[in-house]
Backbone as CSV, one residue per row, in Angstrom:
resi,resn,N_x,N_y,N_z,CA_x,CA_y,CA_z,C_x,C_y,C_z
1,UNK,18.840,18.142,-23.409,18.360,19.070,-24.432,17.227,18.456,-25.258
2,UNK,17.196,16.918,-25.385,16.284,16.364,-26.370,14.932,16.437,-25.851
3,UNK,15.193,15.898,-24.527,13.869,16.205,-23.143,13.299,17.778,-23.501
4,UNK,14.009,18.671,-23.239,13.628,20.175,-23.025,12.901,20.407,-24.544
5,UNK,13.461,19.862,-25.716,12.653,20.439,-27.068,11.672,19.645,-27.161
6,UNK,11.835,18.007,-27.051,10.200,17.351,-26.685,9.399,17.923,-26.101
7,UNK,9.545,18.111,-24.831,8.567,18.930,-23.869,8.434,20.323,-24.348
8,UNK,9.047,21.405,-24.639,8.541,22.345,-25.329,7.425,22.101,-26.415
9,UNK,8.362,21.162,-27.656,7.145,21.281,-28.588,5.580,20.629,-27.810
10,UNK,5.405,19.592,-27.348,4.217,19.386,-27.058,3.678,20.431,-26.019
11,UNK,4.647,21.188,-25.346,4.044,22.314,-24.559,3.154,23.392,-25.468
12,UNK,3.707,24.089,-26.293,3.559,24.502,-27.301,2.228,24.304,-28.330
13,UNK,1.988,22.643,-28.428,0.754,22.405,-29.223,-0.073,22.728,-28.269
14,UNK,-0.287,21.985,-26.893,-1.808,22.216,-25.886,-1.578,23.830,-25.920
15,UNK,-0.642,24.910,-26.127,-1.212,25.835,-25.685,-1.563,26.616,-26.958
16,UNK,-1.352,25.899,-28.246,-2.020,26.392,-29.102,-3.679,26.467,-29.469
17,UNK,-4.026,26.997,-28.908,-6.416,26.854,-28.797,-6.376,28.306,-29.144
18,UNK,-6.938,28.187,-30.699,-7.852,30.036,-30.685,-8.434,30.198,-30.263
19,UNK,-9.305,29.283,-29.300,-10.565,29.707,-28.368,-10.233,30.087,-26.887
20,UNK,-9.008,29.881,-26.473,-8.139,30.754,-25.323,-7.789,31.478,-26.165
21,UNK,-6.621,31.709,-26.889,-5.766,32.802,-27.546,-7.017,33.851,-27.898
22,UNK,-8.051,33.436,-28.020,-9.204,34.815,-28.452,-9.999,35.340,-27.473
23,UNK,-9.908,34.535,-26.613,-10.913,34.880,-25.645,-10.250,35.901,-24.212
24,UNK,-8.928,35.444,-24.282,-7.780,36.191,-23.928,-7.933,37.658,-24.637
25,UNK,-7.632,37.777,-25.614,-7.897,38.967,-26.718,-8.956,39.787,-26.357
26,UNK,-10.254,39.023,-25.939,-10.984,39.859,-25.571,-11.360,40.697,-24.086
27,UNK,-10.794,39.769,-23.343,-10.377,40.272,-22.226,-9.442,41.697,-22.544
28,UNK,-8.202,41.475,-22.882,-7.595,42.322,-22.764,-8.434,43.600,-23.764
29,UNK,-8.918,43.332,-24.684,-10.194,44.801,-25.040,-10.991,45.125,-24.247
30,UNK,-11.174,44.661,-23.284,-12.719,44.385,-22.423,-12.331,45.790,-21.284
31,UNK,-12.816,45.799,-20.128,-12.550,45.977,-18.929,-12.162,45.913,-17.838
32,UNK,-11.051,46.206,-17.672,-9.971,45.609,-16.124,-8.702,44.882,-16.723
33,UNK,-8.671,45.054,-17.958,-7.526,44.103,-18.909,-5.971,43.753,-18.374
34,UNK,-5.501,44.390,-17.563,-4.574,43.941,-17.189,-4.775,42.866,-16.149
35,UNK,-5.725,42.847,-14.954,-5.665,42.318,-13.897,-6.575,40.990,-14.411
36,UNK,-7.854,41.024,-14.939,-8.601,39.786,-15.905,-7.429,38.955,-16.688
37,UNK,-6.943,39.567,-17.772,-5.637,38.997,-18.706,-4.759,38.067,-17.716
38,UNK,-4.208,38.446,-16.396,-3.189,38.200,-16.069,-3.494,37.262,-15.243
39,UNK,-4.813,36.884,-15.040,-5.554,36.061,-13.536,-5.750,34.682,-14.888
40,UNK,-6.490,35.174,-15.659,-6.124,34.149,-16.681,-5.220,33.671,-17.261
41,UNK,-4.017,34.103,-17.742,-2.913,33.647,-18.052,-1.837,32.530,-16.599
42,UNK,-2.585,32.888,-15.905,-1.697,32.338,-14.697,-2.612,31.357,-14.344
43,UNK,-3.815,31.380,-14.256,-4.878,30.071,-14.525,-4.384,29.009,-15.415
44,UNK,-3.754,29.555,-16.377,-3.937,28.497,-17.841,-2.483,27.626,-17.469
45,UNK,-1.364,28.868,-17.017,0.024,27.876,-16.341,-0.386,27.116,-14.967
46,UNK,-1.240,27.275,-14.218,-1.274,26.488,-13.108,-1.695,25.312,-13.242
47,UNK,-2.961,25.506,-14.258,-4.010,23.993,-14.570,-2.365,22.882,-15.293
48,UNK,-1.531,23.735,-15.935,-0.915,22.871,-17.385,0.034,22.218,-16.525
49,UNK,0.637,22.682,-15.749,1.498,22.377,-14.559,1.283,20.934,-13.691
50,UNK,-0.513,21.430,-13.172,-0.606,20.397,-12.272,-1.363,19.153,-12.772
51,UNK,-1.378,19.336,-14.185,-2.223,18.216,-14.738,-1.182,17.144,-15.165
52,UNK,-0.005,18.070,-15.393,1.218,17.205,-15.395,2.013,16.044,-14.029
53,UNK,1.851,17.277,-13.323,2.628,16.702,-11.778,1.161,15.531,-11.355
54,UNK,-0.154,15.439,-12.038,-0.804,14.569,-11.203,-0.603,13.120,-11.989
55,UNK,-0.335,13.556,-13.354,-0.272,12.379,-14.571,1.255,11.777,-14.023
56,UNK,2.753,12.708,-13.708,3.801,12.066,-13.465,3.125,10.827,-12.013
57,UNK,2.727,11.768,-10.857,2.260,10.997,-10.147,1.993,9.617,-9.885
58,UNK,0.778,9.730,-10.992,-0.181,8.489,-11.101,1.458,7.447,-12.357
59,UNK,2.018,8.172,-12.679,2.649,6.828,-13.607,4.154,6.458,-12.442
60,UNK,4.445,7.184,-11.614,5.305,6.508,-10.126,4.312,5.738,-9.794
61,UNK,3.028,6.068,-9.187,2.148,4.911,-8.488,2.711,3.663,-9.137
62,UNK,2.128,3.580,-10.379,2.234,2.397,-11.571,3.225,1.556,-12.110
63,UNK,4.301,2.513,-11.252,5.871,2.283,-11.416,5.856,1.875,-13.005
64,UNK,5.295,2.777,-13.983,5.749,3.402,-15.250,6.699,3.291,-15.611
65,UNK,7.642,2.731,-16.317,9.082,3.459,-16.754,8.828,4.478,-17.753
66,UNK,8.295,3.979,-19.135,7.904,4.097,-20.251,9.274,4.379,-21.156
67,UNK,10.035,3.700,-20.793,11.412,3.466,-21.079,10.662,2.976,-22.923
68,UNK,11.690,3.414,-23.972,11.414,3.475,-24.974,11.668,1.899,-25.554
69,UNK,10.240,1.544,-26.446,10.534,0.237,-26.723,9.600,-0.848,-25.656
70,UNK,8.917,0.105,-24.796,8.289,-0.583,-23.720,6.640,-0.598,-24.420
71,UNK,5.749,-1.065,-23.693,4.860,-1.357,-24.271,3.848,-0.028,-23.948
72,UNK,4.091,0.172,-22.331,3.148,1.578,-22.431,3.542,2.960,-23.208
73,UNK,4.663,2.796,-23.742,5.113,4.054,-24.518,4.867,3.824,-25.698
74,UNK,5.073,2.618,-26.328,5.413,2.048,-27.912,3.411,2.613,-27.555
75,UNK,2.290,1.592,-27.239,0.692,2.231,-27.103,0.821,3.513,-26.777
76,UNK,0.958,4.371,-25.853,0.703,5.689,-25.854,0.814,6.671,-26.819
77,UNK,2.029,6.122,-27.763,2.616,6.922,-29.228,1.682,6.615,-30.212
78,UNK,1.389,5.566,-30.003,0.362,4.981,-31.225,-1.153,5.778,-31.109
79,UNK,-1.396,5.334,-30.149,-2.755,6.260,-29.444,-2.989,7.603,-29.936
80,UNK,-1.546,8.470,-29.308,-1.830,10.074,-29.220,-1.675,9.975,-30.743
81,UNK,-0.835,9.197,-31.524,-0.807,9.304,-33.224,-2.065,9.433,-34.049
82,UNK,-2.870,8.113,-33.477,-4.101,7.829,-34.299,-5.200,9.683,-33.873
83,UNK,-5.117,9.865,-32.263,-6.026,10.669,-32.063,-5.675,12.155,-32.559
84,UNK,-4.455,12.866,-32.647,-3.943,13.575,-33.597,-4.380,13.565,-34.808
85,UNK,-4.551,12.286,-35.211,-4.720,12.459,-37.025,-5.672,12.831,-36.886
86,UNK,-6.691,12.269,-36.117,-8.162,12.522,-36.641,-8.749,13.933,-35.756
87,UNK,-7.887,14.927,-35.407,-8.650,16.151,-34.874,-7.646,16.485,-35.786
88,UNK,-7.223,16.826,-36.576,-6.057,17.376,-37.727,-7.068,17.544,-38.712
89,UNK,-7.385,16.164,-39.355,-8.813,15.857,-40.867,-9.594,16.439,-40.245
90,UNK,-10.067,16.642,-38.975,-11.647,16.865,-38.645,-11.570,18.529,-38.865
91,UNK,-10.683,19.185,-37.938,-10.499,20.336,-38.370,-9.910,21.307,-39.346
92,UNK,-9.414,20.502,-40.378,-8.893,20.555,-41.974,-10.024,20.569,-42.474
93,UNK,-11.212,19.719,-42.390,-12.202,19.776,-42.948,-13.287,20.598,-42.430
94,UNK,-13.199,21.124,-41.250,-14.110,22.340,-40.738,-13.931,23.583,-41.234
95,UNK,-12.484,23.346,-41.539,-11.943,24.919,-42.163,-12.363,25.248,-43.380
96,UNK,-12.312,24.073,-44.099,-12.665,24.476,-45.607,-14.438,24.128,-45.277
97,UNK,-14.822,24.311,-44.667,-16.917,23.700,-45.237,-16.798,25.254,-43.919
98,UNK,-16.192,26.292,-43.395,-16.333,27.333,-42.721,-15.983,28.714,-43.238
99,UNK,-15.355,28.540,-44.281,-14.614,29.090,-44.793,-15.394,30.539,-45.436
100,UNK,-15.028,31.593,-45.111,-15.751,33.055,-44.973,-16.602,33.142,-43.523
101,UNK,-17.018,31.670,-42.899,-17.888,32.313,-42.094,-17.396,32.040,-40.610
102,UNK,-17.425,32.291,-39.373,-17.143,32.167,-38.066,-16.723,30.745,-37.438
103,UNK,-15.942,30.225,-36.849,-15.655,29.168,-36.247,-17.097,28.815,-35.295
104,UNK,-17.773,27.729,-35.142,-18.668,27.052,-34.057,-18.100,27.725,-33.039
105,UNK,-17.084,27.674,-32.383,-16.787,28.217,-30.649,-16.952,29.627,-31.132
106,UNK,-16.711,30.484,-31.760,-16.896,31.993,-31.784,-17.898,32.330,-31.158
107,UNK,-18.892,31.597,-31.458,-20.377,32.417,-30.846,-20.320,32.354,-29.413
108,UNK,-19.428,31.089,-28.374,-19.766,31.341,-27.066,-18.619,32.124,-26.731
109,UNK,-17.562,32.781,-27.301,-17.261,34.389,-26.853,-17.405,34.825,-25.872
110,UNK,-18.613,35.902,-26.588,-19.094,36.881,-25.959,-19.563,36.253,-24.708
111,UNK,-20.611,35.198,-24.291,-20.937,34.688,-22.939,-19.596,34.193,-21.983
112,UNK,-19.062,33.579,-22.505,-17.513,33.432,-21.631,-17.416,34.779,-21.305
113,UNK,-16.790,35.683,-21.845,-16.348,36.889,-21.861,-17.047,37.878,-20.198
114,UNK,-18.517,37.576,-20.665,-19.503,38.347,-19.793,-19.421,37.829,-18.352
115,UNK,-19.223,36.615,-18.422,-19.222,35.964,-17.113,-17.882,36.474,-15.782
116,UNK,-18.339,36.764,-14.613,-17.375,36.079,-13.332,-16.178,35.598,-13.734
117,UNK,-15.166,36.639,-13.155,-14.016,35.981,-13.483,-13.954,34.457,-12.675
118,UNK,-14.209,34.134,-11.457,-13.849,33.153,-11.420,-14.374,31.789,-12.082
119,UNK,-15.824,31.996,-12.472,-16.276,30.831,-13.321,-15.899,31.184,-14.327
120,UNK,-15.112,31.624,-14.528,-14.518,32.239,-16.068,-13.274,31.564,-15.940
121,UNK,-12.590,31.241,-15.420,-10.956,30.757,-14.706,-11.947,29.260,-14.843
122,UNK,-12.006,28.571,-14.177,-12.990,27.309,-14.073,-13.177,26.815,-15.339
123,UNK,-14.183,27.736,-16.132,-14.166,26.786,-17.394,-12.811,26.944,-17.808
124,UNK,-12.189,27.386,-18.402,-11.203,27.551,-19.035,-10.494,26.670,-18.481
125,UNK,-10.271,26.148,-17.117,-9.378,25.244,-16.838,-10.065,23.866,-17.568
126,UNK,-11.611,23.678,-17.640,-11.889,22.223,-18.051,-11.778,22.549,-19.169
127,UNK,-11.672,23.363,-20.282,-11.464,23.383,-21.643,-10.212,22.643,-21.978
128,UNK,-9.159,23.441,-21.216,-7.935,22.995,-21.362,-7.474,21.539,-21.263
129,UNK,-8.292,20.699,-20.601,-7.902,19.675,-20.864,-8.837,18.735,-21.025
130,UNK,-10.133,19.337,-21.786,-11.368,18.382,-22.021,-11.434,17.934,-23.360
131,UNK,-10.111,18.357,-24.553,-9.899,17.659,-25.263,-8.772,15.741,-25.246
132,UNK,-9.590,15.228,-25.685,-9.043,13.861,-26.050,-7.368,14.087,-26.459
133,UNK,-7.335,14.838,-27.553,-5.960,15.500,-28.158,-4.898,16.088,-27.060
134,UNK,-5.253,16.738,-26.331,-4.329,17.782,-24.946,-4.478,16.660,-24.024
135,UNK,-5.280,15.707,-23.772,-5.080,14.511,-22.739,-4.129,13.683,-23.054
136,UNK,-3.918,13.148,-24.395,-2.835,12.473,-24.926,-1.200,13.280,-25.111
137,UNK,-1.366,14.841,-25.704,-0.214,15.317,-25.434,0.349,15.549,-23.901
138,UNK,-0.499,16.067,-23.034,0.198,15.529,-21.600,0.714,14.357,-21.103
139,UNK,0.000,13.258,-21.452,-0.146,12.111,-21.045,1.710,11.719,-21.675
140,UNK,1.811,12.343,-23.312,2.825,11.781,-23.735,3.980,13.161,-23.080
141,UNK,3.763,13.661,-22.599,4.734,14.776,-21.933,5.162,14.113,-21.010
142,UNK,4.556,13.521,-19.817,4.688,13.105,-18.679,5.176,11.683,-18.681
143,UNK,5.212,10.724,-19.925,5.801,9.994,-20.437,7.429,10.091,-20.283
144,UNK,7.553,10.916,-21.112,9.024,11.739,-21.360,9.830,11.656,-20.181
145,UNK,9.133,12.724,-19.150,9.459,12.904,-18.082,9.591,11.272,-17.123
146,UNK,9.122,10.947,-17.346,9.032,9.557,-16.430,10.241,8.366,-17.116
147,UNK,10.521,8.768,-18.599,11.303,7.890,-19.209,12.735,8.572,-18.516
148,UNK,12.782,9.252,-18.595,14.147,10.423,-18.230,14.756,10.415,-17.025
149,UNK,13.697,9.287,-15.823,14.687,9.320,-14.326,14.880,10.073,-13.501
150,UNK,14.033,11.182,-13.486,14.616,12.457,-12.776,14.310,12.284,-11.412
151,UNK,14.888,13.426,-10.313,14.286,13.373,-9.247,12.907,14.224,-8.959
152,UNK,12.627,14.092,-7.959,11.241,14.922,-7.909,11.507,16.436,-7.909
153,UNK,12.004,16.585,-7.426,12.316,17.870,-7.467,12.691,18.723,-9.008
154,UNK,13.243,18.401,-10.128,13.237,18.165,-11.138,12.177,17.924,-12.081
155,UNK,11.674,17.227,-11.354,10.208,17.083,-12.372,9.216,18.068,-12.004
156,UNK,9.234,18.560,-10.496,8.682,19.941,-9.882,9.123,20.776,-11.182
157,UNK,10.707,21.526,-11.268,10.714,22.327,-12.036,10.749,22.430,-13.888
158,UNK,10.167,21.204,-13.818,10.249,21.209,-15.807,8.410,21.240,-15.791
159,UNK,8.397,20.465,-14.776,6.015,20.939,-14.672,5.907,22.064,-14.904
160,UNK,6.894,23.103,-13.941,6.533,24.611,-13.894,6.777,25.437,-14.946
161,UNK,8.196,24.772,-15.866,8.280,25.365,-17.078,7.461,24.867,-17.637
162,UNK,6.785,23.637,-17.668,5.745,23.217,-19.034,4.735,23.777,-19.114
163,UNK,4.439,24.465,-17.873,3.415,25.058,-17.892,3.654,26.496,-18.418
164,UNK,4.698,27.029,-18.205,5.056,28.746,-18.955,5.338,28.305,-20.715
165,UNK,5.803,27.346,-20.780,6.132,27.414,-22.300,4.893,27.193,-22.969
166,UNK,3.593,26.646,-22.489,2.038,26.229,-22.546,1.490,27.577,-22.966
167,UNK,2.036,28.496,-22.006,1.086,29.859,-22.206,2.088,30.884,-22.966
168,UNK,2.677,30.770,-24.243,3.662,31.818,-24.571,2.872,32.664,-25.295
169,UNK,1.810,31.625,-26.234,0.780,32.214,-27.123,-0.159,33.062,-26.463
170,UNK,-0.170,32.575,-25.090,-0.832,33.825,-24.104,-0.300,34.878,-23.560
171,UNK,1.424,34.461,-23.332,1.851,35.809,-22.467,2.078,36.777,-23.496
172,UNK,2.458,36.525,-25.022,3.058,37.368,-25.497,1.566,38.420,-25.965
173,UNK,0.916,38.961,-26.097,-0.278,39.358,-25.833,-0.667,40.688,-24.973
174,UNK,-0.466,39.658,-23.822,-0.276,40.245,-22.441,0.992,41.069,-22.151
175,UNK,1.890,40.639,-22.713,3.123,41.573,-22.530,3.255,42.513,-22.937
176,UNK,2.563,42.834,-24.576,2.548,43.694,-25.325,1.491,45.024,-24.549
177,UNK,0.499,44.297,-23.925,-0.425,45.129,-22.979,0.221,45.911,-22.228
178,UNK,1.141,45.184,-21.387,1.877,45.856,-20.247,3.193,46.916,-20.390
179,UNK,3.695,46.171,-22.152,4.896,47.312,-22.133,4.244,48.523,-22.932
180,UNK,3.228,48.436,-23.694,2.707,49.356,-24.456,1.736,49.895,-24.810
181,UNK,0.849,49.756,-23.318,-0.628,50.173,-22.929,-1.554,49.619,-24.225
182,UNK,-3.293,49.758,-23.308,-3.816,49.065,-24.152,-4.044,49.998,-25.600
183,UNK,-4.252,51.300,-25.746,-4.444,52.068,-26.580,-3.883,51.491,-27.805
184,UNK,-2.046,51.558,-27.385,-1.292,51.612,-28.568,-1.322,50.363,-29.207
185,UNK,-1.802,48.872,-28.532,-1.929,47.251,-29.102,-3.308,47.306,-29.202
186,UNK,-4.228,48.171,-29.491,-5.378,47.768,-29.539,-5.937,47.475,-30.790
187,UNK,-5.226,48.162,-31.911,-5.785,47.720,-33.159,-5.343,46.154,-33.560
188,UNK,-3.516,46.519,-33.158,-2.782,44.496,-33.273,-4.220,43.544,-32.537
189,UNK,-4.471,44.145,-31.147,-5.409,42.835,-30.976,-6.638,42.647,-31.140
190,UNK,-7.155,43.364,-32.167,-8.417,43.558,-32.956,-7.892,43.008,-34.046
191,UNK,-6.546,42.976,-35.119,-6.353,41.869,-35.887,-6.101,41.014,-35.618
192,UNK,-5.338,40.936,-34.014,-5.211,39.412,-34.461,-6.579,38.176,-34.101
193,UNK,-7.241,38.904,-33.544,-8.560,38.226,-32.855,-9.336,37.521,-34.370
194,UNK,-9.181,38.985,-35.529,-9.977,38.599,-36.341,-9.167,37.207,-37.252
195,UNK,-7.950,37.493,-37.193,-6.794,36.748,-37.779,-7.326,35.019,-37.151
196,UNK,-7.626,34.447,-36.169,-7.542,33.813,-35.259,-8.531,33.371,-36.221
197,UNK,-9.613,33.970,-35.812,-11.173,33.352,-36.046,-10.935,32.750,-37.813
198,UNK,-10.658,33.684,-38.467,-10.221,33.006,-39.581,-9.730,31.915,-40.269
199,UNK,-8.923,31.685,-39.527,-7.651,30.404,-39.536,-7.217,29.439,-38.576
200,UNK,-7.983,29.468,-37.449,-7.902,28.893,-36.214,-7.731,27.226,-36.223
201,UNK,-8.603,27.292,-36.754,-9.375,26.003,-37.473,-8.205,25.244,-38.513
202,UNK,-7.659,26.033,-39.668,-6.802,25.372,-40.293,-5.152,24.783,-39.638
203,UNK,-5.136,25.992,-39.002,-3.718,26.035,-37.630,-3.822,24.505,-37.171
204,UNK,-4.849,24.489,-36.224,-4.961,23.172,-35.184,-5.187,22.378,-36.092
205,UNK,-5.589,21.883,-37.603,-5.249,20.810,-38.023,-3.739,20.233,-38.313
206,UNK,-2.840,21.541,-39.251,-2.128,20.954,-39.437,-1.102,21.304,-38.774
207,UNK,-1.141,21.533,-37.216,-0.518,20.959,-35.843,-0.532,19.651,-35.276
208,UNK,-1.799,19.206,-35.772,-2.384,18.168,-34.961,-1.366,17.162,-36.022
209,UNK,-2.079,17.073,-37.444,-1.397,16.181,-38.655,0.282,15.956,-38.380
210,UNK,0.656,17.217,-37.984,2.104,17.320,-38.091,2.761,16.248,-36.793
211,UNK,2.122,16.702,-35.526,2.336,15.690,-34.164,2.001,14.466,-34.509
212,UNK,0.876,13.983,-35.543,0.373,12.793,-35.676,1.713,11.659,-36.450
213,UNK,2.252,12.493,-37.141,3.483,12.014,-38.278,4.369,11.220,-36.853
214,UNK,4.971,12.605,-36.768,5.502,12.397,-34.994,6.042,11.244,-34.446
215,UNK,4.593,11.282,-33.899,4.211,10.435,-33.046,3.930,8.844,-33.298
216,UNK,3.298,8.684,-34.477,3.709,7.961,-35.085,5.030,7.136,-35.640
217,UNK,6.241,7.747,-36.024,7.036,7.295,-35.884,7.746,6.990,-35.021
218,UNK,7.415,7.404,-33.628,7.932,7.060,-32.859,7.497,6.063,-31.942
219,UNK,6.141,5.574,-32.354,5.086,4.178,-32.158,5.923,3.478,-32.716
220,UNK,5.956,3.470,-34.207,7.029,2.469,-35.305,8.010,2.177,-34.323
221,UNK,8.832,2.994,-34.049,10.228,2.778,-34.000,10.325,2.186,-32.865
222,UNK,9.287,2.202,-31.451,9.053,1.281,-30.469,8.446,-0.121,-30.832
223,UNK,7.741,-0.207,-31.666,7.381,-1.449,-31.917,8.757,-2.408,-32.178
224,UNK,9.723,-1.801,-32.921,10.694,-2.633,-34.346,11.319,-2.943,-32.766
225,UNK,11.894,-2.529,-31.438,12.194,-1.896,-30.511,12.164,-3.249,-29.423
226,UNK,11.059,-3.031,-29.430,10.239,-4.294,-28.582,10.343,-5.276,-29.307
């Protein structure tokens, strides 16, 4: 159970991005919204999945334990801690010097938006993990998983959930599309798009701050450990 809420919550932070969660949004306003929405949402679980199963991978190669108290876990905690804090302040402080006016990613939107679904699927997969921040929360996901012993097969099916619990902020959206056409969610996802752009920025800091605490203590508590 401790495994399953670790891995949720860090599932949970990588799939927190207003710049998917909006761009999603606009899809589903756009044209073809169910079949676009849903090619993307299943993009975003496949990339989260296999970025995992390649990271468990590479830490069997390495014969990893990351058994707690060890040195690559006690550094990895410390790491994802320090790099957390500082996309937390950075975007704590974007929020307030932005504040009334549009997030920086807002403006490439509309061009995402316009584009080919499949180079549209593509970027979105390198977004997803072209932050420093989502490299370290996988990295410390797959940690977990590797501390925990499992068999492969097992680690097959918690990848596949990590990857659905990754996109909840996406399916639930999408679901609302499907049980209650776009007409009747169309104003919800015209607020919440605007909701997003607003606060996006303050969200992912103090997500980030909050994992940084975290994670941090759990660097500490490997160090005292070791």
């Amino acid at each position: 159970m401790a495994l399953l809420t670790e891995l949720g919550a860090f599932a949970l932070a990588i799939g927190f991005s207003p710049l998917h969660i909006v761009l999603l949004l606009l899809l589903l306003l756009g044209p073809d919204p169910l079949r676009r929405g849903s090619l993307f949402v299943l993009g975003w679980i496949i990339t989260a999945a296999t970025v995992l199963l390649l990271l468990l991978t590479l830490g069997h190669g390495l014969l990893l334990t990351m058994d707690k108290g060890d040195s690559h876990r006690t550094g990895l905690d410390l790491l994802a801690a320090g790099a957390l804090l500082a996309l937390g302040l950075k975007e704590l402080l974007a929020s307030r010097q932005e504040r009334g006016e549009l997030p920086g990613w807002a403006a490439r939107l509309d061009g995402f938006c316009a584009m080919a679904l499949a180079p549209l699927l593509g970027i979105s997969a390198l977004l997803e993990v072209a932050s420093p921040d989502d490299l370290f929360l996988f990295a410390k996901s797959a940690g977990s998983l590797l501390a925990a012993h499992l068999g492969r097969a097992q680690e097959l099916l918690l990848a596949l959930l990590f990857g659905i619990i990754s996109a909840v902020l996406l399916l639930v959206p999408l679901l609302a599309l499907v049980l209650l056409g776009q007409q009747r969610v169309l104003p919800v996802l015209q607020a919440g798009k605007q909701w997003l752009l607003g606060r996006g920025d303050l969200l992912v800091g103090l997500m980030g701050i909050a994992l940084a605490v975290y994670l941090g203590s759990q660097g500490i508590a490997g160090l005292r450990l070791g």
